[in-house]
C-alpha positions as CSV (number, residue, x, y, z in Angstrom):
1,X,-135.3,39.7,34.6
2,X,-132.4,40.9,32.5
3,X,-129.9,40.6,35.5
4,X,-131.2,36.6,35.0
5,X,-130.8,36.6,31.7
6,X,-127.3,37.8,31.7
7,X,-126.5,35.3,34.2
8,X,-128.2,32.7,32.1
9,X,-125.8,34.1,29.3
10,X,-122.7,34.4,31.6
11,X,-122.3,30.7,33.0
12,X,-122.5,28.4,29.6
13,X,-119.8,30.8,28.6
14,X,-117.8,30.5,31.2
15,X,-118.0,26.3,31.2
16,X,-117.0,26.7,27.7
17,X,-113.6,28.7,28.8
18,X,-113.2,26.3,31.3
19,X,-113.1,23.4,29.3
20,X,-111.5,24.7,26.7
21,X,-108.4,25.9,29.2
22,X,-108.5,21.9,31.1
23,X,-107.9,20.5,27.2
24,X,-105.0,22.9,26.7
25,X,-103.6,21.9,29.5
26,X,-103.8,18.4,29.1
27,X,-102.5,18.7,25.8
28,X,-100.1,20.7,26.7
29,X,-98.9,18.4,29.5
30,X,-99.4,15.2,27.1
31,X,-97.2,17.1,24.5
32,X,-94.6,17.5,27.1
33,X,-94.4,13.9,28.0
34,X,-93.8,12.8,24.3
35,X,-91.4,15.5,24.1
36,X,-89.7,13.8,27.5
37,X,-89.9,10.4,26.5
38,X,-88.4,11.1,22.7
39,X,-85.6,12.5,24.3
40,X,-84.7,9.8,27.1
41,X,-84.8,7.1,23.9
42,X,-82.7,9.0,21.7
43,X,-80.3,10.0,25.0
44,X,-80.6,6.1,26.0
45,X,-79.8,4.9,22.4
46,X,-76.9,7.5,21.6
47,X,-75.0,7.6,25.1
48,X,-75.1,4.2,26.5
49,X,-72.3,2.3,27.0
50,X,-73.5,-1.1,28.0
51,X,-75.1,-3.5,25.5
52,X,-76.8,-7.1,25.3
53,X,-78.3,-8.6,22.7
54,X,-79.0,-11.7,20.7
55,X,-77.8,-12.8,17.3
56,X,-78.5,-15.5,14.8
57,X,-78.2,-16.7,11.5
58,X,-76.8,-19.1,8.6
59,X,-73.0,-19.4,7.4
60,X,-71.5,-21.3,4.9
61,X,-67.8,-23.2,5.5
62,X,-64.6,-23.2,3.3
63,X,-62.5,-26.5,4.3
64,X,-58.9,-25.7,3.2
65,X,-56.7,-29.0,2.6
66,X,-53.2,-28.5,4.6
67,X,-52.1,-32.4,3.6
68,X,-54.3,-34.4,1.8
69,X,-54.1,-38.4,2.7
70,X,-55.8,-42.1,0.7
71,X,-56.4,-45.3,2.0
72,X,-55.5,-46.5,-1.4
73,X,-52.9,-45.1,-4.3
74,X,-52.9,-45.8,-8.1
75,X,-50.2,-48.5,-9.5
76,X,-50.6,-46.6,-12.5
77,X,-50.3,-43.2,-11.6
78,X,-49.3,-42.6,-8.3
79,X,-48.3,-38.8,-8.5
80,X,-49.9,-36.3,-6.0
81,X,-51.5,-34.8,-8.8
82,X,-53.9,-38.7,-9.5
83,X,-56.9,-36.9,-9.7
84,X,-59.2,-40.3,-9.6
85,X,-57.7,-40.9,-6.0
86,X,-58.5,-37.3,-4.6
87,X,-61.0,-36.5,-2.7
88,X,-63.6,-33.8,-3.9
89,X,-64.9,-31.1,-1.8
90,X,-68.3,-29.7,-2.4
91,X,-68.8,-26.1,-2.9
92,X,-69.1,-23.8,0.1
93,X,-73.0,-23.0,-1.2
94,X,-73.6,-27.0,-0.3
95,X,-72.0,-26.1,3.2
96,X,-74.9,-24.6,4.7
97,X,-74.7,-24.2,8.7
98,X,-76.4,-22.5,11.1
99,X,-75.4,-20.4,14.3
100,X,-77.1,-18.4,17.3
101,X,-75.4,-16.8,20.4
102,X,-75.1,-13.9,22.5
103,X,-74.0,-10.1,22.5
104,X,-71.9,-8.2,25.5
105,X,-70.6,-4.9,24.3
106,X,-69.1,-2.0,25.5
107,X,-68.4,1.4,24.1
108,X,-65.2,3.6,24.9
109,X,-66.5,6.4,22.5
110,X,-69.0,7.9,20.2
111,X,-67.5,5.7,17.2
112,X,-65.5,2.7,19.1
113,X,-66.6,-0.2,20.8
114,X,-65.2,-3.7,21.7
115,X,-67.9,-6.7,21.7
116,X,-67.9,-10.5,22.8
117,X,-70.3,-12.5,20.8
118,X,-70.4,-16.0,22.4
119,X,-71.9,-18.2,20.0
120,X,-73.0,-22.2,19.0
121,X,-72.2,-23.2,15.6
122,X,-73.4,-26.3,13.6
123,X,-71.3,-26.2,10.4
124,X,-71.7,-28.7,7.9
125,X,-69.6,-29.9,5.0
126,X,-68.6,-33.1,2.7
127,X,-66.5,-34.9,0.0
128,X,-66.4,-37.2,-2.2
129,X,-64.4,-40.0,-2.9
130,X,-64.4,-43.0,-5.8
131,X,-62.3,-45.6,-6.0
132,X,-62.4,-48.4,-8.7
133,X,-60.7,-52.1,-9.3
134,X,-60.2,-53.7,-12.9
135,X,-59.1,-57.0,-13.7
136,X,-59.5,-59.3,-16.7
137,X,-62.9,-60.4,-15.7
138,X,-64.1,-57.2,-15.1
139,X,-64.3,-53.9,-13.1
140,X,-65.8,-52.2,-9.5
141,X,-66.4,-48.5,-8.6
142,X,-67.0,-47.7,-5.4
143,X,-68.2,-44.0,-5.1
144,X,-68.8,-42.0,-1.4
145,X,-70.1,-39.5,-0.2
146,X,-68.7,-38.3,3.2
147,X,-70.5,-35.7,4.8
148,X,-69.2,-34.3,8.8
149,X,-71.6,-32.0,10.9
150,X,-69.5,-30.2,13.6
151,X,-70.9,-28.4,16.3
152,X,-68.5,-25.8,18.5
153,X,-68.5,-23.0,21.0
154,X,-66.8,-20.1,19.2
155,X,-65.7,-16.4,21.5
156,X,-65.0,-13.6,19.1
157,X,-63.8,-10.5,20.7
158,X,-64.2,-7.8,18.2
159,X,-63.2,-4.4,18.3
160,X,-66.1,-1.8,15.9
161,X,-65.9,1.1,14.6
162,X,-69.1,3.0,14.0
163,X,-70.7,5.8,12.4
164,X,-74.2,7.1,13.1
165,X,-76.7,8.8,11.0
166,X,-79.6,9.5,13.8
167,X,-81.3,6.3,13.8
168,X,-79.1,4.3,11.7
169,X,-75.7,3.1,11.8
170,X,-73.0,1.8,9.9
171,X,-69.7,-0.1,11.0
172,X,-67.3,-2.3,10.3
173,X,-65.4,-4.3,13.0
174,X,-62.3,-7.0,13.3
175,X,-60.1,-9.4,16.2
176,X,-60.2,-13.3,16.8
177,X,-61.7,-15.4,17.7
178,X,-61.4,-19.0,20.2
179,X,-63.5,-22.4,19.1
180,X,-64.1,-25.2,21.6
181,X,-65.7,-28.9,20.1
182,X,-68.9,-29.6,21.4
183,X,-69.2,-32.8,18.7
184,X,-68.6,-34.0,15.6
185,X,-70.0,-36.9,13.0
186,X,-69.4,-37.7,10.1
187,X,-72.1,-39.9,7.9
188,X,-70.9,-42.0,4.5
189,X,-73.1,-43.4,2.1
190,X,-71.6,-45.7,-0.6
191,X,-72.8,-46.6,-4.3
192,X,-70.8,-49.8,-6.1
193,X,-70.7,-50.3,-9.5
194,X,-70.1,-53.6,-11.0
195,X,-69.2,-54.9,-14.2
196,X,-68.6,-58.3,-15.1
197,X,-68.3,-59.5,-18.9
198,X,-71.6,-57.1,-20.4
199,X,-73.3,-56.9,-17.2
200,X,-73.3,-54.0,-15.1
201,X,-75.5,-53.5,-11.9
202,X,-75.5,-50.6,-9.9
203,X,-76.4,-50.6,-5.9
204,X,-76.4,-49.1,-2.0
205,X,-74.0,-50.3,-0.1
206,X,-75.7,-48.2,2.5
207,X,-75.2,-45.7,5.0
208,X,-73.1,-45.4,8.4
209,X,-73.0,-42.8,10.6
210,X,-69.6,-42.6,13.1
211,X,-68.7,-40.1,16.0
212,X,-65.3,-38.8,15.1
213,X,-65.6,-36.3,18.1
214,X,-62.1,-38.0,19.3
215,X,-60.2,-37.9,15.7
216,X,-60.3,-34.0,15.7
217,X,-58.9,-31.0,17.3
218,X,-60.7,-30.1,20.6
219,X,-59.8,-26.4,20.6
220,X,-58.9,-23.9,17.5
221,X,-58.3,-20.0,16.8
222,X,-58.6,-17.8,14.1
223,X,-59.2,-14.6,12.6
224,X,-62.6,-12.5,11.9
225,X,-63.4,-9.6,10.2
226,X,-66.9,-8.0,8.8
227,X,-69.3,-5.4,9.3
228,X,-72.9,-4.1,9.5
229,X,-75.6,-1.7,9.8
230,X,-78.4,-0.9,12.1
231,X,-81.8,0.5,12.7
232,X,-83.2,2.1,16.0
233,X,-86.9,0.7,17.1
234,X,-87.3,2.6,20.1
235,X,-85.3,1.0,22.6
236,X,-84.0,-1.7,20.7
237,X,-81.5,-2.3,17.9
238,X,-82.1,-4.1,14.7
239,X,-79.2,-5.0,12.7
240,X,-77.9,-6.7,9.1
241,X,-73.8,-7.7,10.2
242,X,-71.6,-10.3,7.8
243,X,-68.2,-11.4,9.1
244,X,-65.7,-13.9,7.5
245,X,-63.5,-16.6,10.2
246,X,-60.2,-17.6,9.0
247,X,-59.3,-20.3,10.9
248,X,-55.8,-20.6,11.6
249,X,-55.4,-24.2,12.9
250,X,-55.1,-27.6,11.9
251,X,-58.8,-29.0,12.7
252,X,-58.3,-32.8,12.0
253,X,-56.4,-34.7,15.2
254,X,-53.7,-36.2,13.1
255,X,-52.3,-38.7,16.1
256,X,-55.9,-40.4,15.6
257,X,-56.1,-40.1,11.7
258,X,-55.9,-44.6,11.6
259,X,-57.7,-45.3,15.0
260,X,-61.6,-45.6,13.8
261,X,-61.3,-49.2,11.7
262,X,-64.7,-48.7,10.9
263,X,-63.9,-45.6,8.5
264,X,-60.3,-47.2,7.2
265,X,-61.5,-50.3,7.0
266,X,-65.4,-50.2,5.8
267,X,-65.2,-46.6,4.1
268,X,-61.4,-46.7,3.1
269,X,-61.5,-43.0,4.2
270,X,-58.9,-41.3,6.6
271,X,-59.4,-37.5,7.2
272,X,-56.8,-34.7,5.9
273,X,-55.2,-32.5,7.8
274,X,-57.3,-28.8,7.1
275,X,-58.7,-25.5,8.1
276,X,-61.7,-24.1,8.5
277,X,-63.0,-20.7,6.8
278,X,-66.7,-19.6,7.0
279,X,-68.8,-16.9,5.9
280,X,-71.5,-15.5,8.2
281,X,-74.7,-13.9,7.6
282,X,-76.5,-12.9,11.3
283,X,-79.2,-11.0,12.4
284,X,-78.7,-8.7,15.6
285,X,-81.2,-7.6,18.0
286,X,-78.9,-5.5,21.2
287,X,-80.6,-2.8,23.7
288,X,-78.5,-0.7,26.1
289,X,-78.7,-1.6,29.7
290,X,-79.0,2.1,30.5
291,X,-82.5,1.8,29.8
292,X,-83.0,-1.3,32.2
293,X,-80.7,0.8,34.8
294,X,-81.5,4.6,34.3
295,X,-84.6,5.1,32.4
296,X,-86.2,4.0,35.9
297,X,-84.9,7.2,37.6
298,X,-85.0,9.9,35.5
299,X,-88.5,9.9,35.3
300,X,-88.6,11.2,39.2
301,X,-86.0,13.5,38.5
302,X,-88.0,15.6,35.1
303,X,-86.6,19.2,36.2
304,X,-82.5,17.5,36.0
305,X,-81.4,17.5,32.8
306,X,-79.6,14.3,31.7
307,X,-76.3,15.2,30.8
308,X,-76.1,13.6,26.8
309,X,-73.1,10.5,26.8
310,X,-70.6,10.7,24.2
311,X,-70.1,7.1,23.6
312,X,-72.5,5.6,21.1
313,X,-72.3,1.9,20.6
């Protein structure tokens, strides 16, 4: 009677130790895995040396007249300095373009690394131009507005320096850069004004659109220069980076600046001989390719322990 009562006693306790060792150990074991997989990120994220990644973003382009050149000039005033003859470039905030492209990096050290950023551009930007006729009957204005959208395959190879604060990351980087033309266009809408004796009428001349792919320069170089920061997401990278392209080069195909009749003739417009400068604004999403190459195989080796890299992209 009491022996069965002791064993009645004996076995619910014993269950409860049993169960209460299986969750330690599973906890125990599930602790040890987050533990595990905390580490491989942040020895992943620290000591690659490979990257990839994507980028995209806006910029906003700086023409910089070389030589300026008119269709017409003023029998009054024909000094370089004719203001009513020149042609007016919009701000750089109207020159609103977009960009996306690729990332290849590599890093040599903890704080150093050189990256390729292949990338399309679209940059857009315009001027104005008004010319006007007066006689003793009365007078015409002719006022344009030219607007070009070029689109370009642009290589910067950049060389970064980086500092890291666990997760985050700051750097700056600079090198050059090479442009090939993919297209170019160029649109021109025209307004006339017309007075004769008291009456003046205003109205569209309309608008044409032209390819001037063949008037411009099919390859360029130039300088870049920016920097950024960063945020680790588990295996990926997030980053903020701006960078400035001084172009070096003459963009405009001066040989061809009289051949399009359609832009001398109907939009009395010839192109100037310039450079281009923008300002980019990108956002940057890069992994390592140690985690598409290693991560795999240290998870059959858990009793090795991965050696930490010292590079750190």
């Amino acid at each position: 009677m009491y022996t069965l009562s002791l064993l009645a006693l004996f076995k619910p306790t014993r269950h409860c130790f049993c169960l209460v060792g299986l969750l330690l150990c599973i906890t125990g074991a599930f602790a040890q895995t987050e533990h595990r997989n905390v580490q491989k990120k942040g020895a992943t994220m620290r000591g690659a040396r490979w990257w990839i990644g994507l980028k995209t973003g806006l910029h906003y382009t700086q023409p910089v007249v070389v030589n300026s050149y008119q269709v017409f000039s003023s029998t009054i005033n024909s000094t370089p300095d004719d203001q009513h003859y020149a042609k007016t470039y919009d701000k750089s905030t109207q020159h609103s373009g977009y960009q996306i492209g690729l990332l290849a990096g590599f890093a040599f050290t903890r704080n150093i690394a050189l990256v390729l950023q292949p990338t399309f551009t679209n940059s857009v930007f315009g001027y104005r131009t008004n010319y006007a006729w007066r006689d003793s009957t009365g007078s015409l204005s002719i006022e344009q507005m030219h607007r070009l959208t070029i689109s370009a395959l642009e290589v910067p190879l950049l060389l970064r320096f980086s500092l890291s604060f666990k997760k985050l990351q700051l750097y700056g980087q600079a090198g050059g850069y090479y442009g090939s033309l993919i297209n170019a266009s160029k649109t021109v809408q025209t307004n006339n004004l017309e007075t004769v004796g008291e009456t003046t009428q205003t109205f569209d001349n309309g608008t044409q659109t032209t390819s001037i792919r063949g008037m411009m320069a099919q390859t360029w170089k130039g300088l870049v220069a920016g920097g950024g920061i960063s945020y680790d997401i588990n295996y990926v990278r997030v980053g903020l980076e701006c960078n400035y392209h001084y172009g070096l080069d003459n963009r405009n195909k001066p040989g061809s600046r009289f051949t399009d009749s359609r832009l001398v003739a109907g939009a009395y417009d010839v192109p100037d001989d310039y450079r281009l400068r923008n300002l980019a604004f990108s956002l940057v999403l890069s992994m390592p390719l140690d985690n598409l190459i290693h991560l795999k195989k240290s998870v059959s080796e858990p009793h090795k322990h991965r050696k930490m890299g010292r590079p750190s992209f």
